[in-house]
C-alpha positions as a Markdown table, in Angstrom:
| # | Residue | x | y | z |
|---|---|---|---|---|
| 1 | Unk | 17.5 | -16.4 | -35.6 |
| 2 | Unk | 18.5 | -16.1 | -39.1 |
| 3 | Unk | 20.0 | -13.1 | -40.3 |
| 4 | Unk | 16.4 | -12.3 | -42.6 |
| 5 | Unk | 15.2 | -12.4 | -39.2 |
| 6 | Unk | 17.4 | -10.3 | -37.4 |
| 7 | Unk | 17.4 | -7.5 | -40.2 |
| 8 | Unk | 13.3 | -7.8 | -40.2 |
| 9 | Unk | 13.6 | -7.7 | -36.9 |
| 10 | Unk | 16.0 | -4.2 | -36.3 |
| 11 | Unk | 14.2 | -2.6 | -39.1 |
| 12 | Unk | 10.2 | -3.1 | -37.2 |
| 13 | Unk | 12.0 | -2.8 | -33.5 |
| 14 | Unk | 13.7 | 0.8 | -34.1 |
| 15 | Unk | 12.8 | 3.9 | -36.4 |
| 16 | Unk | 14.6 | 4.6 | -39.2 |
| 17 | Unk | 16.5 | 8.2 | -39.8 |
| 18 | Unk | 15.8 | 9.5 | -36.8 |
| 19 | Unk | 18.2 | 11.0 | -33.7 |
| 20 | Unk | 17.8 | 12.4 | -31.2 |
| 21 | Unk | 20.7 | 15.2 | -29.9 |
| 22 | Unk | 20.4 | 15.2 | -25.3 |
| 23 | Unk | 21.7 | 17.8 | -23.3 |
| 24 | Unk | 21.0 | 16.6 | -19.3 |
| 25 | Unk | 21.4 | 18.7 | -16.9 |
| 26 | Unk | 22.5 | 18.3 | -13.7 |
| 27 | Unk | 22.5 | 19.8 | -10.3 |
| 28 | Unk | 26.1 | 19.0 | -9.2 |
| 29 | Unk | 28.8 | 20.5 | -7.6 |
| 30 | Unk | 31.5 | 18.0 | -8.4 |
| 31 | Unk | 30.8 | 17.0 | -11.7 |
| 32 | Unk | 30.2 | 19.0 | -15.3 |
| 33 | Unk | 27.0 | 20.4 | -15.1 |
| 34 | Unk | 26.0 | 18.6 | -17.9 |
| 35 | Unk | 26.2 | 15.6 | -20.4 |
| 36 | Unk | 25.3 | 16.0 | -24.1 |
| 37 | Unk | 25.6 | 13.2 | -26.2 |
| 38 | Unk | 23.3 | 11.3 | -29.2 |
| 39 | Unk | 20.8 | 8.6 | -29.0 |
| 40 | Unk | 20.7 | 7.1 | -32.9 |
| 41 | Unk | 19.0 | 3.6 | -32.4 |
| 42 | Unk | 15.6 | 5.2 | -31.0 |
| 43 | Unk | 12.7 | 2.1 | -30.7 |
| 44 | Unk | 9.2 | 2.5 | -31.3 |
| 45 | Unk | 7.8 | 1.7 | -27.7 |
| 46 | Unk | 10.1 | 4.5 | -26.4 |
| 47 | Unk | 7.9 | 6.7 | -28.5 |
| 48 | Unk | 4.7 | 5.8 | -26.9 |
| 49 | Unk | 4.2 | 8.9 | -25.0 |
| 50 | Unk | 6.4 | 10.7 | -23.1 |
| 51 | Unk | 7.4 | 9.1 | -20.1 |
| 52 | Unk | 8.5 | 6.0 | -22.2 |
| 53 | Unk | 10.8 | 8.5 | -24.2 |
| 54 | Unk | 12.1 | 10.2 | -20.9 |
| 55 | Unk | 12.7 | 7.3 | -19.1 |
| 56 | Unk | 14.5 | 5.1 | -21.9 |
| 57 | Unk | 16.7 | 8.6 | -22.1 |
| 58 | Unk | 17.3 | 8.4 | -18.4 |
| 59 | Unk | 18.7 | 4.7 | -18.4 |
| 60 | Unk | 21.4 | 6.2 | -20.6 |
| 61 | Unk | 22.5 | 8.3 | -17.4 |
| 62 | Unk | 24.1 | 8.3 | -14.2 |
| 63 | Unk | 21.4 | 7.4 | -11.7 |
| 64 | Unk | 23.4 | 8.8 | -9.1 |
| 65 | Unk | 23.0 | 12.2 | -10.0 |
| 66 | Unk | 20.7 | 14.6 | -9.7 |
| 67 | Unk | 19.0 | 15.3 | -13.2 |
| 68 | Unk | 17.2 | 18.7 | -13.3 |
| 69 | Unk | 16.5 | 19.2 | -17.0 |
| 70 | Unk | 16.9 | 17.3 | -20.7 |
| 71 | Unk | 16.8 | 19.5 | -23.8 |
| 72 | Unk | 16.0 | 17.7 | -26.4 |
| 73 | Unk | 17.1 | 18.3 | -30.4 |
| 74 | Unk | 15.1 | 16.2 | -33.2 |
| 75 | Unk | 16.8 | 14.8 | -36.1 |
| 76 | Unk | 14.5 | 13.5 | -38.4 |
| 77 | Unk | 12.1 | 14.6 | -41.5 |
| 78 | Unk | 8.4 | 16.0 | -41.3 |
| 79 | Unk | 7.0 | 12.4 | -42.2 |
| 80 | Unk | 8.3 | 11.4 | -39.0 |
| 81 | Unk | 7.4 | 14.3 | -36.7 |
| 82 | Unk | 4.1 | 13.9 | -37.9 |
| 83 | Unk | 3.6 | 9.7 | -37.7 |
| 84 | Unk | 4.7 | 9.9 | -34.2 |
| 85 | Unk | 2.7 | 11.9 | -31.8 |
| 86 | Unk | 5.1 | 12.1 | -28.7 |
| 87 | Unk | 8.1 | 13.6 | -31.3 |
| 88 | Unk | 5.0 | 16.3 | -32.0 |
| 89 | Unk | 4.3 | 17.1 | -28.9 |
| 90 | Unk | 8.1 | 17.5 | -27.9 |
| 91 | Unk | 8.5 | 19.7 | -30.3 |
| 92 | Unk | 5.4 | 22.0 | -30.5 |
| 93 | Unk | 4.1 | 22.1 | -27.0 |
| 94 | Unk | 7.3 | 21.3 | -24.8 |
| 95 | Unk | 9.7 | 22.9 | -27.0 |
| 96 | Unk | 11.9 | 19.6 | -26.4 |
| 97 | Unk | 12.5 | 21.0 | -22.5 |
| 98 | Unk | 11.7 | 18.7 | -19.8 |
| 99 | Unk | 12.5 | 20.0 | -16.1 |
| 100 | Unk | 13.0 | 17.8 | -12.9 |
| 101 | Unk | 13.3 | 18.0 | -8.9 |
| 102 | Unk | 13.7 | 21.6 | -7.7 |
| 103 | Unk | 13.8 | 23.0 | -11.4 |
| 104 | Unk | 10.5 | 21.6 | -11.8 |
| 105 | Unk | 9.2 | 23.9 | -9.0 |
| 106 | Unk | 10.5 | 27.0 | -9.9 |
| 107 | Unk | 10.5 | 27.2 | -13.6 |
| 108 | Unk | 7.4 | 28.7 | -15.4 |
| 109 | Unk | 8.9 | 28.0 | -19.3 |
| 110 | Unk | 7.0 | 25.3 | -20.9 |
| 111 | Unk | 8.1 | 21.9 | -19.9 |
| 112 | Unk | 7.1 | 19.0 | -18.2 |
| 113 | Unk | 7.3 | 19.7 | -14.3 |
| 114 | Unk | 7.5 | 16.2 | -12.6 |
| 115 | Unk | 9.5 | 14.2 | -11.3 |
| 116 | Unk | 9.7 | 10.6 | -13.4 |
């Protein structure tokens, strides 16, 4: 692949100016309670809806533990809320809070309760 190729190709395969700041919680006794770190190189399928988006932010995790909730911060301008419907609805109707295992049972804030 030629390097024309390669920059045409990182420029349609993830969106530009656009971050994403993860807290993941964790129910666990032996480890901190939670990780927070920032996804940068976000692609466009993981914005399909939101199980794509949770579940390309859960292969940046321990599988081992036992995730109970992801807060989510958005970095990125209007033009992209608004082109991408899952960053939308993260924001406006699941206030970028997305609850897991026995969390997903007992919480009654807005979020997505299942288990993914």
């Amino acid at each position: 692949m030629s390097l024309v190729n390669t920059k045409y190709f990182l420029e349609t395969m993830f969106v530009k100016n656009l971050s994403i700041n993860v807290i993941a919680t964790f129910e666990d006794e032996h480890k901190e309670p939670q990780d927070i770190f920032d996804l940068s190189f976000i692609t466009k399928d993981c914005l399909k809806n939101t199980k794509s988006l949770i579940n390309y932010i859960k292969l940046q995790l321990d599988p081992h533990r036992e995730l109970v909730k992801l807060s989510l911060c958005w970095r990125c301008d209007d033009k992209i809320v608004n082109k991408y419907p899952t960053i939308k609805k993260s924001i406006f109707e699941d206030n970028g809070k997305y609850y897991f295992g026995s969390w997903a049972k007992v919480r009654k804030e807005v979020g997505i309760k299942w288990h993914i």
